[in-house]
ZAMARGU-4260 file (C-alpha; in steps of 0.2 Angstrom, whole numbers, plus 5000, padded with zeros to 4 digits):
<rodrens>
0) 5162/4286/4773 | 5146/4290/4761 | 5158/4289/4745 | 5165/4271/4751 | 5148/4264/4755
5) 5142/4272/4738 | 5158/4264/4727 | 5156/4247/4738 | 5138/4244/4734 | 5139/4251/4716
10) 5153/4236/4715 | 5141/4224/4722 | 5127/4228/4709 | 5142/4226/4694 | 5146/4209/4698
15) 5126/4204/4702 | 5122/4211/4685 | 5139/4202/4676 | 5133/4186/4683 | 5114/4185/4679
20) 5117/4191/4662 | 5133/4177/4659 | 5119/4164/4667 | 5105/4172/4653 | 5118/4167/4639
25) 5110/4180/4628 | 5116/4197/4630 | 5133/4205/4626 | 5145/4209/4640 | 5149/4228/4639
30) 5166/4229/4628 | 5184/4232/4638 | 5191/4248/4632 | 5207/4249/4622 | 5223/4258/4631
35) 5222/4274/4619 | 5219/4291/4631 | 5205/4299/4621 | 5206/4317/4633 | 5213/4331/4623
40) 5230/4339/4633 | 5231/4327/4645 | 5244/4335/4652 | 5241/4353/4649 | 5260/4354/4642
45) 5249/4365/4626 | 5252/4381/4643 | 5234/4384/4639 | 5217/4375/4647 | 5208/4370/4630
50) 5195/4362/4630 | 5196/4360/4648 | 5183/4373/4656 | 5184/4376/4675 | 5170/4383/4685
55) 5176/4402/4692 | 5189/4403/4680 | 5199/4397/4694 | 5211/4386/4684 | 5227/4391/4676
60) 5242/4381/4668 | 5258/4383/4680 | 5275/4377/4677 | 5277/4371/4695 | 5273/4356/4704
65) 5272/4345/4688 | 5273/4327/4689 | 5277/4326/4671 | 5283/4336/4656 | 5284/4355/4661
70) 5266/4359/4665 | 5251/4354/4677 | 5234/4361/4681 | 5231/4374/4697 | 5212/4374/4702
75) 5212/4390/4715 | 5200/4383/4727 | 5189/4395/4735 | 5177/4394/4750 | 5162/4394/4738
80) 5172/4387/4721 | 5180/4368/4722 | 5188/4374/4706 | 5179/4359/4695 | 5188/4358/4680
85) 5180/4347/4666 | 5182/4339/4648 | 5170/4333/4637 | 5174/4318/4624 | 5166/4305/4612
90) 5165/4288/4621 | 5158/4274/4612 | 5141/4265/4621 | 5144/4247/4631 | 5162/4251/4635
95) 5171/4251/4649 | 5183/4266/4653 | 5200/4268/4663 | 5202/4284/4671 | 5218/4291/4681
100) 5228/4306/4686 | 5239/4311/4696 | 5233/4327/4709 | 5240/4334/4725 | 5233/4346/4736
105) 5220/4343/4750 | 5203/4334/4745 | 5206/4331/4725 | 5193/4321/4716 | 5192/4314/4700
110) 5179/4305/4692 | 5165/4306/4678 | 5147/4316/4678 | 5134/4303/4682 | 5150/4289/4685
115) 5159/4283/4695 | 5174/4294/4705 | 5187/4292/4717 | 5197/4305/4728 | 5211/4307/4739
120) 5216/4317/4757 | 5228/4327/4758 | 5243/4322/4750 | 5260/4333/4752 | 5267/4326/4732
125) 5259/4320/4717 | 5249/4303/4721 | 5239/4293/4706 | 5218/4293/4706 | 5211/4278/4696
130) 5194/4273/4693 | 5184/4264/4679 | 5166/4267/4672 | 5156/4257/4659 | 5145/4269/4646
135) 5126/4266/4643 | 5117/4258/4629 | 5116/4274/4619 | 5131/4285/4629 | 5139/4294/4616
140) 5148/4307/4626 | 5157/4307/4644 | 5160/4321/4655 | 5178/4319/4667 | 5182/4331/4681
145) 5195/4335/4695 | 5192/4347/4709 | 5195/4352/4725 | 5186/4356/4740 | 5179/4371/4749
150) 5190/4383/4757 | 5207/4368/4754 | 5218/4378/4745 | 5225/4378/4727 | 5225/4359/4722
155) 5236/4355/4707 | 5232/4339/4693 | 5244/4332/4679 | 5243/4320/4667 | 5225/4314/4667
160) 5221/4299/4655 | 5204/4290/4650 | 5211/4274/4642 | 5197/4268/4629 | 5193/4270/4612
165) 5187/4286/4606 | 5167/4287/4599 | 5161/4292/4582 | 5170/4276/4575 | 5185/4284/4568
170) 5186/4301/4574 | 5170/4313/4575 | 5173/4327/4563 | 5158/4337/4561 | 5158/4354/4566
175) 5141/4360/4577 | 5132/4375/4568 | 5136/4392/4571 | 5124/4401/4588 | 5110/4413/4581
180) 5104/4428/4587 | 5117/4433/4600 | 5112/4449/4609 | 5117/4458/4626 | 5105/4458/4641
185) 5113/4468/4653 | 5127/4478/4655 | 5137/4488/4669 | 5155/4497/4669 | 5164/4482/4670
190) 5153/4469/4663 | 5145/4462/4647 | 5128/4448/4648 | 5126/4440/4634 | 5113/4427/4627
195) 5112/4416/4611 | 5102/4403/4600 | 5108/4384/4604 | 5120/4376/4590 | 5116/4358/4585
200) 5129/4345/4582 | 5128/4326/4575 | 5133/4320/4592 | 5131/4334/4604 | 5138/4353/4608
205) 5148/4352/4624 | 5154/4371/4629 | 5151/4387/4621 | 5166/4397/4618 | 5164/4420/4621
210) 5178/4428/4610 | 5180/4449/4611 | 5187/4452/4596 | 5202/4438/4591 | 5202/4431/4611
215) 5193/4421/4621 | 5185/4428/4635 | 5175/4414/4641 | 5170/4398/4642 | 5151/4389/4647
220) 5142/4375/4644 | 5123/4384/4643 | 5117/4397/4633 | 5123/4414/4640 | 5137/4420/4650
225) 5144/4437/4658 | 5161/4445/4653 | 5169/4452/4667 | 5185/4463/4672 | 5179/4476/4655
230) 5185/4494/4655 | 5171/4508/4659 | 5164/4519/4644 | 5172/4505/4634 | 5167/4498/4616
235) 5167/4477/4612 | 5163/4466/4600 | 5158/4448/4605 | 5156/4432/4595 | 5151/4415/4602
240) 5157/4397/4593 | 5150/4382/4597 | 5160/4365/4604 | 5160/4349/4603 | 5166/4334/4611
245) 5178/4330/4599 | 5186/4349/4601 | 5177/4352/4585 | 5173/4373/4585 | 5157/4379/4574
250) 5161/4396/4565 | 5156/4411/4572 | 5141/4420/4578 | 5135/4437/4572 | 5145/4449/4582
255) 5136/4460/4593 | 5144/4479/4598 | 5142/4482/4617 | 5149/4499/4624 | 5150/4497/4645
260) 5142/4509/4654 | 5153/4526/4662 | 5162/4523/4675 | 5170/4537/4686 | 5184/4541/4678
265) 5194/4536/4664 | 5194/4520/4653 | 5192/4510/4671 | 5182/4520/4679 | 5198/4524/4690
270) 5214/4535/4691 | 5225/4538/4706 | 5242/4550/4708 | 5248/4542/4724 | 5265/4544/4729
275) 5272/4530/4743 | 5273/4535/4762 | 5283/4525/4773 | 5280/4527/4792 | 5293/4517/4796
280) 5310/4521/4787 | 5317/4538/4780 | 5312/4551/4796 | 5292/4550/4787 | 5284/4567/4787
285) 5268/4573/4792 | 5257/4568/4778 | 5243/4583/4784 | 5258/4595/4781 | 5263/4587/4764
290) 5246/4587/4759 | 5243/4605/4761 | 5259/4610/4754 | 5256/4601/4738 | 5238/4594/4735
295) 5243/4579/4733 | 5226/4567/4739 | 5231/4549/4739 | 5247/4541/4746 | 5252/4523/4744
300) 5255/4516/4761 | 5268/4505/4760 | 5271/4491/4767 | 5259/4478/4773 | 5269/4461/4777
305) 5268/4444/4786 | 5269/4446/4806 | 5268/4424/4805 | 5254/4414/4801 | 5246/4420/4787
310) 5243/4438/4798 | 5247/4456/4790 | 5254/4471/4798 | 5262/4485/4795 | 5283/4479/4788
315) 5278/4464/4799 | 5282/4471/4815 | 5268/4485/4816 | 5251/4482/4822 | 5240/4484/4808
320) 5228/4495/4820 | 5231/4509/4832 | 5249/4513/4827 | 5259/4527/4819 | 5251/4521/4803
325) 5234/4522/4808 | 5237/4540/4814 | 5246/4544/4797 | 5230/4537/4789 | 5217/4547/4802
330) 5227/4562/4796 | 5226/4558/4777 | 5208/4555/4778 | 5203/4571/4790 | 5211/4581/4776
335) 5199/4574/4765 | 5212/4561/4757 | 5212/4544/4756 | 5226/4528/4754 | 5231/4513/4745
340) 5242/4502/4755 | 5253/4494/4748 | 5258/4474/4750 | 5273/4465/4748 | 5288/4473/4743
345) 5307/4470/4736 | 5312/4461/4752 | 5303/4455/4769 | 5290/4443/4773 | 5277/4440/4761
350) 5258/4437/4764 | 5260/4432/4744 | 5273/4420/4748 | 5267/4414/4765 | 5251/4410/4765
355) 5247/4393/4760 | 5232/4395/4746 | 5222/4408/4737 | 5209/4410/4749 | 5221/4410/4765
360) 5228/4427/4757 | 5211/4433/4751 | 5208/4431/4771 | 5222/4441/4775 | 5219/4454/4762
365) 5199/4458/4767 | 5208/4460/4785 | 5213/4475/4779 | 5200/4480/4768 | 5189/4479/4783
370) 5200/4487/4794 | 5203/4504/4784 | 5187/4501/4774 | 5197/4502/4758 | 5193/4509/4740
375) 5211/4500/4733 | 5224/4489/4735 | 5241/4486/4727 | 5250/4472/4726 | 5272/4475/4726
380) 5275/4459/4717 | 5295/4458/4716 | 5309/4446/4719 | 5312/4426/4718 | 5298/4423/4730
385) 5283/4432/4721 | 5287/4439/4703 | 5297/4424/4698 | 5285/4411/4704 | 5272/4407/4692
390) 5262/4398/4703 | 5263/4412/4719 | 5259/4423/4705 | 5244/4414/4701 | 5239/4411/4720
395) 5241/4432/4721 | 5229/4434/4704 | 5216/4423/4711 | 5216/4431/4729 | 5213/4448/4722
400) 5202/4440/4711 | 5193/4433/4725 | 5191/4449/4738 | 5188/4460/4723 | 5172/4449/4718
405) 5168/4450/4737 | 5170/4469/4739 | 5158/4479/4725 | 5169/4494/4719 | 5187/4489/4726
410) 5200/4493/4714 | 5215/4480/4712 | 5233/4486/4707 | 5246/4475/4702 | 5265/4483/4702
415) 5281/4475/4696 | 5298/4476/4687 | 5299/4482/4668 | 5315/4483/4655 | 5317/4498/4646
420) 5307/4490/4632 | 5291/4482/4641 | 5287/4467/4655 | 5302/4454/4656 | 5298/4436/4654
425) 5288/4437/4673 | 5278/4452/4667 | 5271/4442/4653 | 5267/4427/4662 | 5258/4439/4676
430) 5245/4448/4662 | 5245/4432/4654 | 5239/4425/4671 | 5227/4436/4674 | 5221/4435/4658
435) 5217/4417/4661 | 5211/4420/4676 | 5197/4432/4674 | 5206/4441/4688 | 5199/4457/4682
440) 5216/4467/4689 | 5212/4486/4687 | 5231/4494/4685 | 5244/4484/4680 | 5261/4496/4687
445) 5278/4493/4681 | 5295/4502/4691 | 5304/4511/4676 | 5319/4511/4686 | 5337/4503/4690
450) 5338/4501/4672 | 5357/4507/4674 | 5366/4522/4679 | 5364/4535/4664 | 5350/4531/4658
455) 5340/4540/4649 | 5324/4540/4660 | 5310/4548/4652 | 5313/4537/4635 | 5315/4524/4645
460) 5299/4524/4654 | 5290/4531/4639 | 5297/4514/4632 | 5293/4503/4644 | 5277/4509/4644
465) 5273/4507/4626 | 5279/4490/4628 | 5267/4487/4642 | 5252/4493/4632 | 5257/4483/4616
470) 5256/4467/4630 | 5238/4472/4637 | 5232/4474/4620 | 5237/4456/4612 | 5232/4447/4631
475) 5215/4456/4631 | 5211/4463/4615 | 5211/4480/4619 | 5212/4494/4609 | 5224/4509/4613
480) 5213/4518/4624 | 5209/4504/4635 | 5224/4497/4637 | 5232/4514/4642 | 5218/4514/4654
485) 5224/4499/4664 | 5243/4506/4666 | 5251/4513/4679 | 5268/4518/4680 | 5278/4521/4698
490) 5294/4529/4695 | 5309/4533/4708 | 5312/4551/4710 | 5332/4560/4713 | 5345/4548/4711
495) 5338/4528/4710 | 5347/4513/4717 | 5359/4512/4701 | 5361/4532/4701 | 5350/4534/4688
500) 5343/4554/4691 | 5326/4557/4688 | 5326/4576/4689 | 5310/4588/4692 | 5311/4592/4674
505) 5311/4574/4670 | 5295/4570/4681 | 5286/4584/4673 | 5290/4577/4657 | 5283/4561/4664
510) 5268/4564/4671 | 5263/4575/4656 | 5265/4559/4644 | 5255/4550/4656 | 5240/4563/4656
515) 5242/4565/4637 | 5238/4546/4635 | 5226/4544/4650 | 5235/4529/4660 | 5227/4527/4678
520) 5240/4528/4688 | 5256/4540/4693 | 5266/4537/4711 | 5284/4537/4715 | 5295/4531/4728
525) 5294/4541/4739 | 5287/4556/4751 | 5301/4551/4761 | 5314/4554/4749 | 5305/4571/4743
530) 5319/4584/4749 | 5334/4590/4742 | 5352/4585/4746 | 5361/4590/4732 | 5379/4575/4733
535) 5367/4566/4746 | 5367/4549/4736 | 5354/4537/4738 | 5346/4538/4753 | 5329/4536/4766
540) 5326/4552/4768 | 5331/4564/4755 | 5332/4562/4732 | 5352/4565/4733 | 5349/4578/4721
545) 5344/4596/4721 | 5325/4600/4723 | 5311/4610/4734 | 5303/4601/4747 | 5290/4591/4741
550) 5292/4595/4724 | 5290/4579/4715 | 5272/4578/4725 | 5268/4592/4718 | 5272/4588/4699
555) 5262/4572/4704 | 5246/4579/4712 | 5245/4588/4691 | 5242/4569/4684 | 5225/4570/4681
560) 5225/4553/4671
</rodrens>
């Protein structure tokens, strides 16, 4: 109601004003903008958000719902972020401005800084925003925004346009000047403060741009900014450019080297050989007894579900308290272990897939953070429903984003599919989204497995992993150490689903590799499966081949990462 009184009276005003100065005879009317859109990737079809900055890195680029071309803006509404993204362009002074989009999502607005705006409710598809502003006297730069609101869920935007001619009479082409004297002023095991020396431009610096090495990191419109989701024990190097309204970019800063502090373990501060225990499939052994059989500390808890509504439990049938999975967690932790658990999965329903934003699946993930006062979490991200939906993709990445940013030292782990080479098309699009995302994901896990029956599985997993790390280091601009630090590999031990055989031999082989290059992670599925059956083929509770008991827990409680 406030907003329509506002827009109502600032109409009222217009048309006052319009007449008195008509009836003065002696003062130009403010000029009528052209039909040209003056905003830079309108439609966000260049799959990247330049020049638009969003507050929380909480917006990303997603293929779907679009209302035109093949991309659109996601702004991952939190219950403290409305996702504000904003562009900055060259207007000319007296003029009047056409703005519109099109959004869909619950409460989207979009207007202009210190202008006029506009918003709509709640709509179910795409529905067009319009609005129109006149500059000042001297305006020589316009800020336009779109954002949700608090705790809405994700809203989505696409093919934004402010009609008018652009400023600087013909195009501003002047670059600011470089920032000065950029130095750090703090640091932890994860992150980087940095500060710097204002640019000056001809018309005005709109956002400063933090690149680690060839990437940006980071985007801000003041003078100092915080890099976040860095490896412990870690060395960067950060440059700062200047922006403009235009899109013109300043050359770099000096560079300043910043090593993160130590962390308590390796490059992330983390390392974890957890093999998955499943209490209910596969006749699931005493995890006490394993444990002292083997030495084995963590297990991976699998699998937290959707029980309806947006509500997590154990496969989606178990109560997530006082059950058999409760005790097998009592028992883990009384022999001084601990657990990951592990949500989502191949098949089931999904608390990724089901819940209706970001911050509802954030709420359903601290429920079990708080429940079992958790030091980790993995996310299983497979199938049609999670891995090959980019926009459930991002809606995962930005709740783990989310509760790790509300729960200090909580380790997040992302697992998913591989080829024998590296991430399919879906594990790049998933780095890349956390990438862009600043979702600061710990481990990212790939399954080296159902590659095909004879595979060779060592070379194969080797491979893959390779792959993996070349991925991490062009995303983020890592070196070698560092992305080794953030993979994970989760094998299948005995025979797989396509009678692949990982032997005893072969896992040793593997987890060797794995300690000899530092990766953070080790697990295989599962406890379940970890007794011989020589002829047994793939089944619950046995590997189908022949083995000791427990023998692949014990290869894996030796990865020392």
């Amino acid at each position: 109601m406030r907003d329509t009184l506002r827009r109502s009276r600032h109409r009222l005003l217009a048309l006052l004003g319009t007449a008195a100065l008509a009836m003065a005879g002696a003062i130009a009317l403010p000029g009528t903008a052209e039909a040209a859109n003056v905003l830079t990737n309108p439609g966000f079809e260049s799959g990247s958000l330049s020049p638009w900055s969003c507050t929380g890195n909480l917006g990303s680029v997603v293929s779907t719902p679009v209302h035109g071309g093949t991309k659109a803006l996601a702004g991952a509404v939190s219950s403290s972020d409305t996702a504000q993204c904003s562009q900055t362009v060259a207007v000319q002074p007296s003029t009047t401005y056409s703005l519109s989009g099109w959004v869909r999502g619950s409460y989207v607005y979009l207007g202009v800084n210190g202008g006029s705006s506009t918003w709509t409710s709640s709509p179910s598809a795409y529905s067009q925003l319009t609005t129109s502003f006149t500059t000042t006297a001297s305006q020589t730069s316009a800020t336009i925004y779109v954002h949700g609101w608090y705790a809405q869920g994700t809203y989505y935007a696409d093919d934004i346009s402010l009609d008018g001619p652009g400023g600087g009479g013909g195009g501003d082409t002047q670059a600011p000047t470089a920032p000065t004297g950029l130095t750090s002023t703090a640091k932890t095991s994860s992150t980087v403060s940095l500060s710097w020396g204002a640019s000056t431009d001809n018309v005005g610096v709109t956002a400063y741009d933090i690149y680690s090495g060839a990437n940006q990191v980071l985007s801000v419109s003041g003078t100092s900014g915080t890099v976040t989701g860095l490896a412990a024990s870690t060395a960067y190097t950060f440059t700062v450019k200047a922006r403009d309204a235009a899109g013109n970019s300043s050359a770099a800063s000096g560079a300043v080297s910043v090593t993160t502090s130590a962390g308590t373990g390796g490059g992330t501060g983390f390392t974890q050989a957890a093999p998955y225990l499943y209490e209910g499939w596969g006749d699931p052994p005493s995890p006490s007894t394993v444990m002292s059989a083997t030495g084995i500390k963590w297990f991976t808890m699998a699998f937290v579900l959707d029980s309806g509504g947006c509500n997590p439990s154990w496969d989606g049938s178990r109560p997530l308290t006082g059950g058999v999975d409760q005790t097998a967690i009592n028992q883990i932790r009384a022999a001084g272990g601990d657990i990951v658990p592990s949500f989502g999965g191949w098949s089931g329903s999904k608390l990724g897939a089901n819940c209706s934003s970001a911050s509802a699946l954030a709420g359903a993930l601290q429920k079990v953070i708080t429940a079992y006062g958790l030091k980790a979490i993995d996310m299983d991200i497979e199938n049609s429903d999670e891995f090959e939906n980019e926009a459930v993709q991002a809606k995962i990445l930005t709740a783990l984003k989310t509760v790790k940013a509300n729960n200090p030292g909580l380790r997040t782990i992302v697992t998913f599919g591989t080829s024998t080479t590296g991430p399919t098309y879906y594990g790049n699009r998933l780095i890349e989204q956390a990438q862009s995302l600043n979702a600061g994901i710990d481990v990212f896990t790939i399954m080296p497995f159902d590659f095909g029956g004879g595979a060779d599985m060592y070379g194969n997993t080797v491979a893959a992993a390779e792959g993996l790390k070349t991925k991490l280091k062009s995303t983020f601009g890592w070196d070698d150490a560092t992305a080794y630090s953030h993979i994970g590999i989760s094998g299948m031990n005995g025979l797989s689903d396509q009678s692949e055989t990982t032997t005893p031999a072969i896992w040793t082989q593997i987890r060797d590799w794995s300690n000899s290059h530092h990766i953070a992670r080790l697990a295989f599925w599962s406890v379940n499966r970890d007794r011989g059956c020589a002829g047994g083929g793939v089944v619950s509770n046995c590997s189908g081949i022949s083995q000791n008991t427990w023998q692949f827990t014990s290869i894996t409680a030796g990865f020392t990462g």
